[in-house]
Wavefront OBJ file of the C-alpha trace (Angstrom):
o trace
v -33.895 3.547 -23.503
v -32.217 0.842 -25.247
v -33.039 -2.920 -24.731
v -30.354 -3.617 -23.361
v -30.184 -1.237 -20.573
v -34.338 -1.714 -19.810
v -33.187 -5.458 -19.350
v -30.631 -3.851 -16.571
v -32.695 -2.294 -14.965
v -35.510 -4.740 -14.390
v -33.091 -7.566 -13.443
v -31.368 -5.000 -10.933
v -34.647 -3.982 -9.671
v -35.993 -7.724 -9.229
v -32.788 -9.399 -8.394
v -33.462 -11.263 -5.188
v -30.679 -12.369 -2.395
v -31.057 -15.175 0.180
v -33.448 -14.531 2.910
v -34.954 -10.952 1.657
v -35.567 -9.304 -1.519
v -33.365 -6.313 -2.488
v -35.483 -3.541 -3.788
v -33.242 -0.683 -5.824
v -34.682 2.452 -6.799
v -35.789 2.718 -10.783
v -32.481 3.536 -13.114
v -30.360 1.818 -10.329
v -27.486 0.052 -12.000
v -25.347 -0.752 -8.736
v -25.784 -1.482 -5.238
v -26.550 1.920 -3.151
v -23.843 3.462 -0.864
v -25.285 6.237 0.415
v -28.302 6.402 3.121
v -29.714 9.924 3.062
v -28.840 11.505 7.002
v -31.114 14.281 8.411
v -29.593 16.594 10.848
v -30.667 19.721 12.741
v -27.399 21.799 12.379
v -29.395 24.324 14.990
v -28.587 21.511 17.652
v -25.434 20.193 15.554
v -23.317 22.588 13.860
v -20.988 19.995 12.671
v -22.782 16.848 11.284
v -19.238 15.407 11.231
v -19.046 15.487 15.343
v -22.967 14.663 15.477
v -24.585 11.669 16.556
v -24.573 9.554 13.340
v -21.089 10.503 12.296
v -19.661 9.720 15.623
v -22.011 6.644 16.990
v -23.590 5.343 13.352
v -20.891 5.874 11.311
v -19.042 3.198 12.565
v -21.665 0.531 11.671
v -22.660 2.431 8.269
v -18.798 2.369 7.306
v -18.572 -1.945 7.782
v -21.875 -1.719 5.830
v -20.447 0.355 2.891
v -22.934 2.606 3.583
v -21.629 6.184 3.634
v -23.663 9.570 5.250
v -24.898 12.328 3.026
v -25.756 15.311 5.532
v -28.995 17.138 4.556
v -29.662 20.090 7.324
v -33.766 19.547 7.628
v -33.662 22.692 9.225
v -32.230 24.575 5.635
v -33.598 24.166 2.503
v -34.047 20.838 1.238
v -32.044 19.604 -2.040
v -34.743 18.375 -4.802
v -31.394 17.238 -7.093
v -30.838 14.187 -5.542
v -29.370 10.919 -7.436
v -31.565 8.538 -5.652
v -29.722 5.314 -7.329
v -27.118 5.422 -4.944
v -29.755 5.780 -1.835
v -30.147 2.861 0.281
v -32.340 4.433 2.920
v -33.184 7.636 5.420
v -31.941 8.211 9.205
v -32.738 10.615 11.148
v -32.082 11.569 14.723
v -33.071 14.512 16.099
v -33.831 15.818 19.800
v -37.320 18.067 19.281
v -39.362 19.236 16.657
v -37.556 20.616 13.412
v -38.564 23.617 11.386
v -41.246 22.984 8.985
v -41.854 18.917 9.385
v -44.505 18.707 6.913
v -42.483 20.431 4.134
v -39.707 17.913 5.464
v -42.435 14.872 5.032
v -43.318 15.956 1.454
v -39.842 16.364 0.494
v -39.331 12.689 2.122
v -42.729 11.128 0.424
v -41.466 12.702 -3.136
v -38.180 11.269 -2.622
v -39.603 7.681 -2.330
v -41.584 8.213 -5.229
v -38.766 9.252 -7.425
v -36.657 6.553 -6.089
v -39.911 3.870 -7.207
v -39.421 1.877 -3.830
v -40.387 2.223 -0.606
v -37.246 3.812 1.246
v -36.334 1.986 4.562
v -36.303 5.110 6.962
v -34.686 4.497 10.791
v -35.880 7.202 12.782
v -33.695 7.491 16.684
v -35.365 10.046 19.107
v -37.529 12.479 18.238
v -39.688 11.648 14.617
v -39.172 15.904 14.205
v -42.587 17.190 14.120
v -46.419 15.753 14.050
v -46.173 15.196 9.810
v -43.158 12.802 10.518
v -44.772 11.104 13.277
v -47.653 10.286 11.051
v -45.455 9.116 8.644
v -44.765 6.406 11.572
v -48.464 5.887 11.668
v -48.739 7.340 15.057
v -49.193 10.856 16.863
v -46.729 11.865 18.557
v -48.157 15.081 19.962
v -49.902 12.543 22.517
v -46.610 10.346 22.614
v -44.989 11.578 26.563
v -45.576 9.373 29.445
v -44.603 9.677 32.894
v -42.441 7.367 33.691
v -42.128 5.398 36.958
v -38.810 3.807 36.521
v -39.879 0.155 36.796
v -38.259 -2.393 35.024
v -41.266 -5.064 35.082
v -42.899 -2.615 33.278
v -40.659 -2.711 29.818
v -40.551 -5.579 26.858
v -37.833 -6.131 24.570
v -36.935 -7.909 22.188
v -33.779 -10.034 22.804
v -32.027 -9.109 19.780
v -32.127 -5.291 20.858
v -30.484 -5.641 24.206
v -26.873 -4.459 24.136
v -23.905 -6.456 25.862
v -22.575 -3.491 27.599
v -25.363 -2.557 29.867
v -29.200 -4.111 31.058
v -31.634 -1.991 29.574
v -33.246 0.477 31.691
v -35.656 3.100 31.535
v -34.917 6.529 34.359
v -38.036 7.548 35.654
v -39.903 10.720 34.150
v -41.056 11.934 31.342
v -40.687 9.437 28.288
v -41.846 9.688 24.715
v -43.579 6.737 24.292
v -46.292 6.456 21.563
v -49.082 3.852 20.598
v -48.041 1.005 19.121
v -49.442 2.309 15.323
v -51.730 -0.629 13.647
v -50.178 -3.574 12.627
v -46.683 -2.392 13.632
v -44.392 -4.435 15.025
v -43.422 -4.119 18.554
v -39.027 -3.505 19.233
v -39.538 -2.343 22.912
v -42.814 -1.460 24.938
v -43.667 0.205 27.726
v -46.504 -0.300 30.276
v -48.150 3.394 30.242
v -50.282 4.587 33.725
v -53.241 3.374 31.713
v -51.878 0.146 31.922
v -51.831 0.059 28.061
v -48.487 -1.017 26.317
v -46.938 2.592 24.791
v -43.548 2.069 22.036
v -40.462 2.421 22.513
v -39.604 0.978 19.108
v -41.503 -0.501 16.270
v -40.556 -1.654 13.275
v -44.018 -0.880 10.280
v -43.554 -1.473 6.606
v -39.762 -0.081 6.190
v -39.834 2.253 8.212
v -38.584 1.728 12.103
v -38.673 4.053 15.179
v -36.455 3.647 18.002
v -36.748 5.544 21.234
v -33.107 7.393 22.205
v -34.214 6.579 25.659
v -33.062 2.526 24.478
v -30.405 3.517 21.718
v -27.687 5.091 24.127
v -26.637 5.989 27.834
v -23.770 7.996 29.763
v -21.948 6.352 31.995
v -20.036 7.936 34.786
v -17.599 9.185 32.994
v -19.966 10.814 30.208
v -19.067 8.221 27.567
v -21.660 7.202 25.312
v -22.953 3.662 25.996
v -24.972 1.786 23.163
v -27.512 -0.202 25.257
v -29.702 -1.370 21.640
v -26.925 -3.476 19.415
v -25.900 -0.573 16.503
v -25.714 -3.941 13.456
v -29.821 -4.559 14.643
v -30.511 -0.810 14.265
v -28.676 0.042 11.071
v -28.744 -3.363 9.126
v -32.125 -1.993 8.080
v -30.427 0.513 6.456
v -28.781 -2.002 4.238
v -29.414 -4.821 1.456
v -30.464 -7.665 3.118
v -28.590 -10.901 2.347
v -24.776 -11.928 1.782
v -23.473 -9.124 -0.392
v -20.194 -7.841 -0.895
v -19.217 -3.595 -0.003
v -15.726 -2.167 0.012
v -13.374 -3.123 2.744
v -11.466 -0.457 4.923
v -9.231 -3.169 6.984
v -7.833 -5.949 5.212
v -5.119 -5.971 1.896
v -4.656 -9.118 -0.043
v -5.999 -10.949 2.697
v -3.924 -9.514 5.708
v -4.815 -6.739 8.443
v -4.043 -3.414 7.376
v -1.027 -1.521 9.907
v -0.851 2.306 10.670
v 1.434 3.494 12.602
v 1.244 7.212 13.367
v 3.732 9.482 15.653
v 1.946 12.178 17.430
v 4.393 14.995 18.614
v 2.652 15.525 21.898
v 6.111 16.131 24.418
v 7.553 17.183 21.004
v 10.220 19.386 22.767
v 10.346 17.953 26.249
v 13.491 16.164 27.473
v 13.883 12.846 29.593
v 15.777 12.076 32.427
v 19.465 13.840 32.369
v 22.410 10.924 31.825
v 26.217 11.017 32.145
v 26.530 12.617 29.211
v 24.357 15.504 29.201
v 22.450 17.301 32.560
v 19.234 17.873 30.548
v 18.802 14.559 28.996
v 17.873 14.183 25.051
v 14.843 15.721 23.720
v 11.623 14.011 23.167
v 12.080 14.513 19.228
v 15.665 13.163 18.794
v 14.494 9.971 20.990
v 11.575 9.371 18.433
v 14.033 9.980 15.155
v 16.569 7.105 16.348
v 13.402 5.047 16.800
v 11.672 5.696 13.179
v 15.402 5.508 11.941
v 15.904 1.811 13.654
v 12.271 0.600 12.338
v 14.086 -0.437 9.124
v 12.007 1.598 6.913
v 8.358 0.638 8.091
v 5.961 3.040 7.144
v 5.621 5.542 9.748
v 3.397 8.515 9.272
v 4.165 11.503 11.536
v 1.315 14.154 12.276
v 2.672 17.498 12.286
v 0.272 19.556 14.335
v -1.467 22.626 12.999
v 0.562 25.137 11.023
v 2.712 27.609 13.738
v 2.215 24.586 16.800
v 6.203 23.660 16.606
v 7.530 27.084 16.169
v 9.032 28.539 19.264
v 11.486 31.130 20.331
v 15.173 30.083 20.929
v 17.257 27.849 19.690
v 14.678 25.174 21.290
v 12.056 26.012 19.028
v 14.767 25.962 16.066
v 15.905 22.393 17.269
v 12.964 21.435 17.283
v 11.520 22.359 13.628
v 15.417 21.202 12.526
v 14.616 17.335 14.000
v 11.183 17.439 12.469
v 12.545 17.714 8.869
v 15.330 15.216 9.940
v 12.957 12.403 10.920
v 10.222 13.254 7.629
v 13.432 12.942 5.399
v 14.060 9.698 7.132
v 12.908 6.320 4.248
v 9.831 5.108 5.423
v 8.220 8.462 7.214
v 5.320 10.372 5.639
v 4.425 13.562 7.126
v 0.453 13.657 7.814
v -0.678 17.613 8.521
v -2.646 18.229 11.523
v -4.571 20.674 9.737
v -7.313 20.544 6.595
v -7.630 16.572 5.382
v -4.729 15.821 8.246
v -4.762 13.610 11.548
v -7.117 15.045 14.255
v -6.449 13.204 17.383
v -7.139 13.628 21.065
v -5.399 10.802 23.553
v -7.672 8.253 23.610
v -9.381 8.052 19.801
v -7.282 8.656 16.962
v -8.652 10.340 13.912
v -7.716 10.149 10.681
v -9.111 12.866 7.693
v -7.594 11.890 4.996
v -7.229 13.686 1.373
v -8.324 17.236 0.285
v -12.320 18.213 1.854
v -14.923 16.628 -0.852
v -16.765 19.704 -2.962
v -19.709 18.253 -2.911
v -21.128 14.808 -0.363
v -20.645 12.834 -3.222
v -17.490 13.436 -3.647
v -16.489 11.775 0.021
v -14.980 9.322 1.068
v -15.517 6.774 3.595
v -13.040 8.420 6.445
v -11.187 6.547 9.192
v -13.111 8.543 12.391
v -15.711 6.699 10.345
v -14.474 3.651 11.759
v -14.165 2.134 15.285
v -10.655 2.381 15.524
v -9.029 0.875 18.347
v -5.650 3.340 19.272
v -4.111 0.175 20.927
v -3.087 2.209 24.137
v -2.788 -0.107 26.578
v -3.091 -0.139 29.986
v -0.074 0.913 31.814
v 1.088 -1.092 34.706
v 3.988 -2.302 36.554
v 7.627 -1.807 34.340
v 5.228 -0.639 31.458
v 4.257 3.321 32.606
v 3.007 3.931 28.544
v 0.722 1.005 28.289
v 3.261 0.305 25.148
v 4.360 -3.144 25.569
v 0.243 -4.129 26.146
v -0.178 -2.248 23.008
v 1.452 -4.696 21.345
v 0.352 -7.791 22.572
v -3.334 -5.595 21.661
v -2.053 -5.390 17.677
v -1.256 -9.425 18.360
v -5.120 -10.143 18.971
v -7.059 -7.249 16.998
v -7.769 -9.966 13.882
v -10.315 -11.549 15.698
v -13.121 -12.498 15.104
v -13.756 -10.261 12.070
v -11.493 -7.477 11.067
v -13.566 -3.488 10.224
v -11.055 -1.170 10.653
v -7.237 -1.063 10.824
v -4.863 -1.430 13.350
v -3.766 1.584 14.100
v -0.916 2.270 16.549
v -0.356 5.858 18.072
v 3.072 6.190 20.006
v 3.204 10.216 21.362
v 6.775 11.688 21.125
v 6.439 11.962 25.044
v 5.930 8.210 25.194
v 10.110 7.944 23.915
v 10.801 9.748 27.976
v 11.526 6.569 29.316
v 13.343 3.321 29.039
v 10.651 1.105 29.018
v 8.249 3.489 27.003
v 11.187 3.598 24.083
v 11.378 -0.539 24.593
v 7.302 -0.930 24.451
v 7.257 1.596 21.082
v 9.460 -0.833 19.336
v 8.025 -3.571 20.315
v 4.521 -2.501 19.049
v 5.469 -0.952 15.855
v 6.897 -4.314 14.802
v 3.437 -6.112 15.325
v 1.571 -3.412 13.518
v 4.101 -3.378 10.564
v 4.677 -7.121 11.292
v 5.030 -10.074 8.284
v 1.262 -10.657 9.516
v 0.075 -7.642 8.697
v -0.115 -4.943 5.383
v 1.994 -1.795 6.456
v 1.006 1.365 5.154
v 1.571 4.846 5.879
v -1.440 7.412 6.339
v -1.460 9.050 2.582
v -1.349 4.918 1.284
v -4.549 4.663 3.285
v -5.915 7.617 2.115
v -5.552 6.159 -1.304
v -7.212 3.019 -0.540
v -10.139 4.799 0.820
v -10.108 7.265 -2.345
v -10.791 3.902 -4.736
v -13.565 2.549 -2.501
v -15.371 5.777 -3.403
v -15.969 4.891 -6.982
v -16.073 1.816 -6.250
v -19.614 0.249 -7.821
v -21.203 -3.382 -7.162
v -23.929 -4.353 -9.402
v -26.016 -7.153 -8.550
v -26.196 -9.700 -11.636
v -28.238 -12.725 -10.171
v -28.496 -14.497 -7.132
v -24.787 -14.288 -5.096
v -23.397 -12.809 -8.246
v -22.131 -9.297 -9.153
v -20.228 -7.373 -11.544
v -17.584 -4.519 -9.799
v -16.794 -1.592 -11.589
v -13.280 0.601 -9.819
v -10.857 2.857 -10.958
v -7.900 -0.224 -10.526
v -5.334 -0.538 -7.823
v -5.089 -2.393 -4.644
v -8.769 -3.194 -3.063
v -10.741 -5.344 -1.118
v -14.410 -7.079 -0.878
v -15.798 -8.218 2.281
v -19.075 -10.515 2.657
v -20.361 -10.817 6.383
v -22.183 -13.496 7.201
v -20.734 -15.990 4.468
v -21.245 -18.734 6.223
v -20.560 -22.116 4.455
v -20.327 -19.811 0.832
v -17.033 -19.431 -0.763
v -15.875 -17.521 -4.089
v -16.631 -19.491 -6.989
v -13.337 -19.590 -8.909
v -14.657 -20.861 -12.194
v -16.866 -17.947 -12.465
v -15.020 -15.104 -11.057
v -12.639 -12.593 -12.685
v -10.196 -9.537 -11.687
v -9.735 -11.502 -8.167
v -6.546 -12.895 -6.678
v -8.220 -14.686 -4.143
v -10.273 -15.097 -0.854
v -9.515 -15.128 3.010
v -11.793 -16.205 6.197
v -12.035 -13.894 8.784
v -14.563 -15.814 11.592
v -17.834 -15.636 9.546
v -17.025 -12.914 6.852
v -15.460 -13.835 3.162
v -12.445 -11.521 1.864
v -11.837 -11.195 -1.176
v -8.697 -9.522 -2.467
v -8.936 -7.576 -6.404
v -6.376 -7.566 -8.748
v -4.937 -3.784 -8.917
v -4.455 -4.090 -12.431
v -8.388 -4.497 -13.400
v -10.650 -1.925 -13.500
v -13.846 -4.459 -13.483
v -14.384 -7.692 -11.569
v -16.734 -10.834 -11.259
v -17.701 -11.616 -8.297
v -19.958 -15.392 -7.598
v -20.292 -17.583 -4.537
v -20.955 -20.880 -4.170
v -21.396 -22.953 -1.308
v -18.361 -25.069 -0.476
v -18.498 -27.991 1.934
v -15.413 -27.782 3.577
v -15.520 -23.992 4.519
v -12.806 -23.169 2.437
v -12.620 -19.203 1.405
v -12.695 -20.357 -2.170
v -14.273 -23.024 -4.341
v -11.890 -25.664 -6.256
v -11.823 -27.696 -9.578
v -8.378 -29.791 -9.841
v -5.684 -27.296 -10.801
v -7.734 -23.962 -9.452
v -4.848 -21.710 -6.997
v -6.451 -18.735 -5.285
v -4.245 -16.380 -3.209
v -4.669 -17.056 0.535
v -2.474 -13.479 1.818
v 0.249 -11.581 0.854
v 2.825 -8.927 2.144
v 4.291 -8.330 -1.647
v 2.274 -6.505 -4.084
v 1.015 -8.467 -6.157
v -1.296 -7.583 -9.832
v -2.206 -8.339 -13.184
v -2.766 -12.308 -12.222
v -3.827 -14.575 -15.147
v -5.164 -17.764 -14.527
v -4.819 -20.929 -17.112
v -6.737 -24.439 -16.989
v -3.861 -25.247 -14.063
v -1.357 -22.461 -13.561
v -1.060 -18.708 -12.355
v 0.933 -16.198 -13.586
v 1.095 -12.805 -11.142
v 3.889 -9.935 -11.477
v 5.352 -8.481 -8.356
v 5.935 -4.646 -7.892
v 7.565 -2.195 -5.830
v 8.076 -4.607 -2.853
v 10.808 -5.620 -0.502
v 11.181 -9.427 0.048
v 8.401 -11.033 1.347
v 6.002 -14.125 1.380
v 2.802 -15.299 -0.542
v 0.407 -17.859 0.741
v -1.488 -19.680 -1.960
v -4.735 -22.270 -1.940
v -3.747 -25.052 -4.458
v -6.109 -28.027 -5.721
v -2.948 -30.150 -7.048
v -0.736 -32.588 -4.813
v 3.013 -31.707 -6.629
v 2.159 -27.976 -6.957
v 5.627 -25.843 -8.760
v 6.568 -22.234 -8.464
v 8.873 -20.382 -10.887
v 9.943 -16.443 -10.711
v 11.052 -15.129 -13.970
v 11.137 -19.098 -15.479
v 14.137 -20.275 -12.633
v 12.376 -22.701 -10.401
v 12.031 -21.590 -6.584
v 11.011 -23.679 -3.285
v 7.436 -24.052 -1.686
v 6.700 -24.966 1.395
v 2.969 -26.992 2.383
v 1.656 -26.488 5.809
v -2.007 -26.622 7.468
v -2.624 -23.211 6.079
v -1.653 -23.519 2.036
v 1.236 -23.191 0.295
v 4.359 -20.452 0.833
v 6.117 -18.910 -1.547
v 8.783 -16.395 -0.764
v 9.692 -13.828 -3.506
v 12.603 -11.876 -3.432
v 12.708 -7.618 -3.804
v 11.094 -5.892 -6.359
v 11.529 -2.431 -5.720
v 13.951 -1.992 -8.211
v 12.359 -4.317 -11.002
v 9.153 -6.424 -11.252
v 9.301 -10.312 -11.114
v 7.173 -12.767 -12.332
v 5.725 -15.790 -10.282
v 4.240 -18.557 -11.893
v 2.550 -21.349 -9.867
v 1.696 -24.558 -11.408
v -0.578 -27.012 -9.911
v 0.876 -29.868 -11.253
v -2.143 -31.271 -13.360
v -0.619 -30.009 -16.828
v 1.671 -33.050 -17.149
l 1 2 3 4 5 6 7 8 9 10 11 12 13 14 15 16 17 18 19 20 21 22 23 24 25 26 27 28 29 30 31 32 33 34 35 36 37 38 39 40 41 42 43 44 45 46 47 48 49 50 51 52 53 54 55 56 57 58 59 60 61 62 63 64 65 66 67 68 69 70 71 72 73 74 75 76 77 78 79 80 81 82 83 84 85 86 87 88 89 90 91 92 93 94 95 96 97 98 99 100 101 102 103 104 105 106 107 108 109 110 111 112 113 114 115 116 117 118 119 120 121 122 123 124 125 126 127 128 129 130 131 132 133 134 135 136 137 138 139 140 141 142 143 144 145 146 147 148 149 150 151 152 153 154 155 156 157 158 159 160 161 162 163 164 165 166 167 168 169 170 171 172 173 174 175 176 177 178 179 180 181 182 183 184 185 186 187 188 189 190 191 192 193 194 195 196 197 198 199 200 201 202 203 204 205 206 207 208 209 210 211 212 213 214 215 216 217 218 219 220 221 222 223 224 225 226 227 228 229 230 231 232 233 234 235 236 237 238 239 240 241 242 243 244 245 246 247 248 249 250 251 252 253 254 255 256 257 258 259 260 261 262 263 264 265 266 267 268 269 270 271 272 273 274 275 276 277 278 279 280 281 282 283 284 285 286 287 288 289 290 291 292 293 294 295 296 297 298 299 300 301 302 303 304 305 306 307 308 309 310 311 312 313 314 315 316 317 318 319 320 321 322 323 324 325 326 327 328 329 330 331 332 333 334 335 336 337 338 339 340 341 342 343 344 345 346 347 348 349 350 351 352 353 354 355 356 357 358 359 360 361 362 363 364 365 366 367 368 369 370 371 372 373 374 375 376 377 378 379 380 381 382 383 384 385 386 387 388 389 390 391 392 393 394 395 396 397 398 399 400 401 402 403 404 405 406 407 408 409 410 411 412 413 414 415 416 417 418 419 420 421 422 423 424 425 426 427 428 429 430 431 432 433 434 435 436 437 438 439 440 441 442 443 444 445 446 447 448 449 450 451 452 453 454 455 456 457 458 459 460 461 462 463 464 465 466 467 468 469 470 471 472 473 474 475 476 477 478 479 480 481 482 483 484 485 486 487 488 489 490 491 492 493 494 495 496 497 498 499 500 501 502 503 504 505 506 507 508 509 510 511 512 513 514 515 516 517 518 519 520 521 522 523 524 525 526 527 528 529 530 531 532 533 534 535 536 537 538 539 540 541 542 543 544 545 546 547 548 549 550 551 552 553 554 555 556 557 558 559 560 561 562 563 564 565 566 567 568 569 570 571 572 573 574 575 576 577 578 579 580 581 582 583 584 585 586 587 588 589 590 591 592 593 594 595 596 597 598 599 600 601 602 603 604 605 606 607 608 609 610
């Protein structure tokens, strides 16, 4: 091994972060994105509609952590690149086959990886060889149960906001407390001797299911533990950044997605006609009068929109008529297409990965909120509270898109036609980054090769294939990107207590380094530094000087840029004629004109360069 690269690897491998050390397995030359996820495809068939995917993917995603599926009940891979392996989760409901071929396979994987694994276990361990990797037995683990709360301890940081934490009475699987292990949640057993319901030893933790989730009434899955708590164990400790799925150069992401659910139906008969328009020419006047926001319309699965008659033939004619409208995307329903039921939109986006590596973070990954609204009185779609949802969805901290779904059968009605239009324009609003579903797709593509590798303390170096892409730190607190030190950025945004930082498309590498910064601004300053605060424009190739930017423009109708300037007579040019800038609480504006047809240039100066 060269010098060089030994060098690399120790100073990855010792690198510490504030608060906690970050351990990476030997060869490790970037952050790890993976955690290793055991299933039992005897009880789940699809690990994509299991537990994890559908209750801890949502946290793993905002942690740029992404599943790889191993079936512990099928052979066990022994290839595994265990540099890009932050950790092991597991949740299972009984015994698996063969636990202590399971346990070997885990204890060999920790010693290839030269670092002790952290391993969250939820529900059942999987067999007595996995239990004593805990440290305890679990063959003598079941309790009965009287159902008394005075009888359970937890820890405060557990408890969920939804629900109080309760325990039904029965049978509960609740195990000594192992040596030295510290207590999550205990139990007073008949004995009168404290049994676990979660313990955290070494890096590995156990957590009961019994304090992880509930049903309520309806059958919904309640978390009753907090999901960050569980899975931030799963994760490098400290202020780091991963790939972000929500924001673009420093403003909320839009989707806006037209299901054709009432595809063919028809609304209430007028003067002009005694059946009333159909469903489908309601929705194309509406994508044709969104002035070509990106709309992405899900086709269903192949065959869904043919029918007999002419109806069936309208119907198919008005879906090519509103996909050739500018602005509309077609999305199929079917392989890598939008699965959706009405209340949680799904997105699968791009061709099914070959191999787990190969995928990428997906949106049913994410908790995605559909923005269906309420309905009430004058609003019968929930559509105009939809939109004053897409108003309020930036706060506190962004994870996930907004993402508006407006049914065909929604367009029915007067006021469900008025609350449609009124929502699309705050999803594809100037506050927000439109983009249609295959755009997204593309963003989530790049975060997939995306690599971070730790070069010192609250510095990194990013590796990417180029193109539009975001960094998110949680839990910045006062820190705030060092500009002096940082490369292949255009800037930073706040977002309540996490940093955003937005790349330059046209660099394939990046420095990232914080610093702490006084005045909580999003990035640090030396006279004549200018960081990007947002932008609706695309913007690339940015090169800074000693007190001037210069940034080309792209493929964009007319927009805005909002800009961070350490200069008090700041001047903005596009290609060399001198435009106006406007100063208010919130940085400096510049508006740009279109550049769809040709690229501009903008150049900023800061006014120190007299």
């Amino acid at each position: 091994m060269p010098l060089f690269r030994l060098c690399l690897g120790l100073l990855a491998a010792m690198v510490t972060l504030p608060g906690a050390a970050l351990a990476l397995c030997d060869g490790a030359d970037a952050l790890p994105d993976h955690v290793i996820a055991l299933v039992d495809r005897r009880a789940e068939p699809d690990p994509a509609a299991g537990r994890i995917a559908t209750l801890a993917g949502p946290t793993l995603a905002r942690l740029g952590l992404t599943p790889l599926y191993i079936d512990a009940a099928a052979s066990l891979p022994d290839d595994l690149d265990m540099t890009r392996i932050a950790g092991v989760l597991s949740w299972f409901d009984g015994p698996v086959p063969r636990p202590d071929v399971l346990a070997e396979w885990m204890n060999a994987n920790e010693a290839a990886c030269g670092a002790a694994l952290p391993t969250l276990v939820l529900g059942d361990a999987g067999g007595p060889a996995l239990w004593q990797r805990l440290g305890t037995d679990g063959r003598r683990a079941t309790i009965l149960h009287d159902g008394a709360a005075r009888s359970l301890t937890v820890q405060a940081r557990w408890l969920g906001a939804d629900a109080p934490l309760s325990v039904p009475p029965g049978p509960v699987d609740a195990p000594r407390l192992p040596p030295g292990a510290t207590p999550l949640a205990t139990l007073r057993g008949p004995d009168g001797l404290p049994r676990a319901l979660g313990f955290e030893t070494g890096t590995r933790t156990w957590v009961s299911d019994r304090i992880v989730r509930a049903a309520d009434g309806r059958g919904a899955l309640l978390w009753l533990a907090d999901p960050d708590s569980l899975f931030s164990r799963l994760a490098p400790a400290g202020p780091h950044p991963v790939p972000d799925l929500s924001v673009a150069q420093g403003r909320r992401i839009g989707l806006a997605i037209l299901d054709p659910d009432g595809w063919t139906r028809r609304g209430a008969a007028t003067g002009l006609s005694s059946l009333g328009q159909p469903a489908h020419d309601l929705a194309a006047d509406w994508a044709a009068a969104a002035n070509g926001a990106p709309l992405s319309f899900a086709w269903p699965a192949p065959g869904a929109l043919q029918a007999d008659g002419p109806a069936g033939s309208a119907a198919q004619e008005a879906a090519g008529t509103l996909s050739a409208l500018p602005g509309v995307w077609t999305l199929p329903l079917s392989e890598g297409g939008w699965l959706g039921d009405p209340d949680t939109p799904r997105l699968r986006v791009g061709s099914p990965a070959t191999t787990p590596w190969d995928a990428p973070p997906r949106l049913d990954a994410l908790e995605v909120r559909p923005l269906a609204g309420p309905p009430g009185f004058a609003d019968p779609t929930g559509l105009h509270t939809r939109a004053a949802t897409v108003t309020d969805t930036a706060a506190p901290t962004p994870v996930a898109p907004d993402v508006l779904l407006v049914r065909a059968s929604d367009f029915l009605t007067f006021p469900g036609r008025s609350g449609a239009s009124s929502a699309l324009a705050q999803t594809t609003g100037p506050e927000r980054t439109p983009m249609d579903a295959t755009s997204y797709g593309e963003w989530l593509q790049t975060t997939r090769d995306t690599r971070i590798l730790p070069e010192g303390p609250l510095r990194w170096r990013v590796t990417r294939p180029g193109g539009p892409g975001t960094l998110r730190i949680d839990d910045a607190g006062t820190l705030a990107l060092d500009l002096s030190d940082s490369t292949g950025v255009l800037g930073a945004r706040r977002f309540g207590a996490s940093l955003f930082l937005a790349l330059d498309p046209a660099s394939t590498g990046a420095v990232i380094s914080l610093a702490e910064s006084r005045d909580s601004a999003a990035a640090r300053f030396t006279p004549g530094d200018i960081s990007l605060i947002e932008a609706g424009p695309r913007l690339s190739d940015l090169r800074r000087t000693a007190c001037a930017v210069v940034v080309t423009i792209s493929g964009s109708a007319p927009g805005s840029t909002r800009w961070s300037i350490a200069g008090e007579a700041p001047r903005a040019r596009i290609d060399g004629a001198p435009v106006p800038m406007e100063r208010d609480e919130n940085g400096w504006q510049v508006d740009v004109p279109d550049s769809r047809a040709a690229p501009v240039t903008l150049e900023i100066d800061a006014g120190c360069a007299e």
